[in-house]
C-alpha positions, -999 to 999 in steps of 0.1 A, spaced: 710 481 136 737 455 148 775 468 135 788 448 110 828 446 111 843 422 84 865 390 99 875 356 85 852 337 104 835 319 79 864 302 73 858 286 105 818 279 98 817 268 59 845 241 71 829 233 100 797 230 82 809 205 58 826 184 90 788 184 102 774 170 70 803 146 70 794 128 101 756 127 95 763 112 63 792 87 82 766 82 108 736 73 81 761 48 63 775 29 92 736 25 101 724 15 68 752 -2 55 769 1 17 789 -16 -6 811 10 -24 843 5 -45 846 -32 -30 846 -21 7 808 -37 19 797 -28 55 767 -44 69 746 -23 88 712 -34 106 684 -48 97 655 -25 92 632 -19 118 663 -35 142 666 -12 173 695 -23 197 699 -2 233 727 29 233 719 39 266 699 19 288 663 23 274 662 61 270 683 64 241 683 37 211 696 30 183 665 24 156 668 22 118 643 37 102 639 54 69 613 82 63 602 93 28 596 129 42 604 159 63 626 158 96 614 137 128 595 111 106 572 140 95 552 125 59 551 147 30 530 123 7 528 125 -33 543 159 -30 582 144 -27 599 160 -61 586 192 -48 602 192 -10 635 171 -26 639 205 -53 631 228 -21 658 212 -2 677 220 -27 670 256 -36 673 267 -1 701 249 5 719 268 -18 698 303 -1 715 296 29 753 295 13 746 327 -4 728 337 32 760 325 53 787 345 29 765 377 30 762 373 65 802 378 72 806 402 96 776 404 114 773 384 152 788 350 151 761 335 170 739 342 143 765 331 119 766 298 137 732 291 140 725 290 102 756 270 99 736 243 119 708 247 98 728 248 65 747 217 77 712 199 83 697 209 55 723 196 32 728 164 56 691 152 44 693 169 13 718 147 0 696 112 10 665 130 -6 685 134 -39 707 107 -45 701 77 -19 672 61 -43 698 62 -70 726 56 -50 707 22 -34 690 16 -61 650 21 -44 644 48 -65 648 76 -90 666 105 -84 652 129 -62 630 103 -48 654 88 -18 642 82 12 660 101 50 677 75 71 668 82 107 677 61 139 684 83 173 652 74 193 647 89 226 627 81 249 597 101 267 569 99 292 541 83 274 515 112 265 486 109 239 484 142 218 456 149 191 448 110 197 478 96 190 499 79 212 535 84 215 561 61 239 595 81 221 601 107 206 600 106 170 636 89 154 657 117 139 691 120 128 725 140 131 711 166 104 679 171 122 700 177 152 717 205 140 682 219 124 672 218 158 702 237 174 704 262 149 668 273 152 674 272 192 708 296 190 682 320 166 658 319 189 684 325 218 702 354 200 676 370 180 680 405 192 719 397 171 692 391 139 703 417 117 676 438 98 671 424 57 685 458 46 715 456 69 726 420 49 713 426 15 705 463 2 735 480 10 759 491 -23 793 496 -22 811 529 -23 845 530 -32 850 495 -17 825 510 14 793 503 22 763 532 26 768 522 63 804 520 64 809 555 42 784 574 62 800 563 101 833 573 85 818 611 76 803 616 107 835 604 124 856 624 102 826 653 108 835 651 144 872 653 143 866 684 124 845 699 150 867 691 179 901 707 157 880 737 154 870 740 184 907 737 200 917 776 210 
């Protein structure tokens, strides 16, 4: 069971989590370009993809109606836009009820939080907000493309890897920290069954018996 001692982290990770959204969402706008409150930016030209660095990493504007890295998601749309949303939210709740336990963990689903919420917010409100669709029905902006060796895998062909964005990014690097720390996972009952005793949890109340047990033991055992 990994120790859980209460600390004011989170209000390191919720902040930085919004700062994280922030610049996907800064990113996506410079790249797609908007005309808000008067102030118009032009961004490129879809399907325009200029060089960032050399021909390994460019900068491609694409936009994809489904999951991360260009993945499709077909008719079924309304249903991953209302996931996105539900688990966003799941991982707030997750991220408070996680306070206390290791950071890394804590910091991982801050990543994924941060992601989730980056391409949540193009799902729901980019078709309304450009008006190209309904709401709930907006499409992800993606345009970091990287380059790879070609390979051909399950007969397709593949020269890049598929374009992505910020919030994908810090899917990505939160799944990689879990999968770095997971022995800092803590157990489902350690984060959500325990009840509070006098301002104590079950864990909490029964370390401080056994420690108070001990100091008994050790008093009475002093000639």
């Amino acid at each position: 069971m990994n120790k859980r001692i209460k600390d004011n982290f989170n209000r390191f990770v919720i902040p930085f989590a919004f700062l994280l959204i922030l610049l996907d969402q800064a990113s996506k706008l410079y790249i797609k370009g908007f005309n808000f409150f008067g102030i118009e930016h032009f961004g490129m030209f879809y399907g325009e993809s200029i060089p960032f660095y050399k021909e390994m990493i460019r900068i491609t504007y694409i936009e994809n109606p489904g999951m991360a890295f260009g993945i499709e998601f077909g008719a079924g749309k309304i249903f991953l836009s209302l996931f996105s949303v539900i688990a966003a939210i799941g991982l707030v709740y997750l991220l408070v009820k996680l306070n206390g336990f290791s950071k890394p963990i804590r910091i991982a689903f801050m990543f994924i939080f941060a992601g989730a919420t980056g391409n949540l917010i193009d799902r729901v409100f980019y078709g309304v907000i450009f008006k190209d669709g309904p709401l709930f029905y907006g499409k992800v902006v993606d345009f970091i493309q990287v380059d790879i060796p070609d390979i051909k895998f399950f007969g397709a062909y593949y020269t890049h890897f598929p374009v992505f964005n910020v919030a994908d990014s810090c899917v990505t690097i939160g799944v990689c920290l879990i999968l770095i720390f997971n022995k800092y996972l803590p157990e489902f009952s350690d984060v959500f069954m325990k009840k509070q005793i006098n301002g104590e949890t079950e864990v909490e109340k029964s370390e401080s018996l056994l420690s108070d047990d001990l100091t008994t033991e050790k008093i009475n055992e002093t000639p």
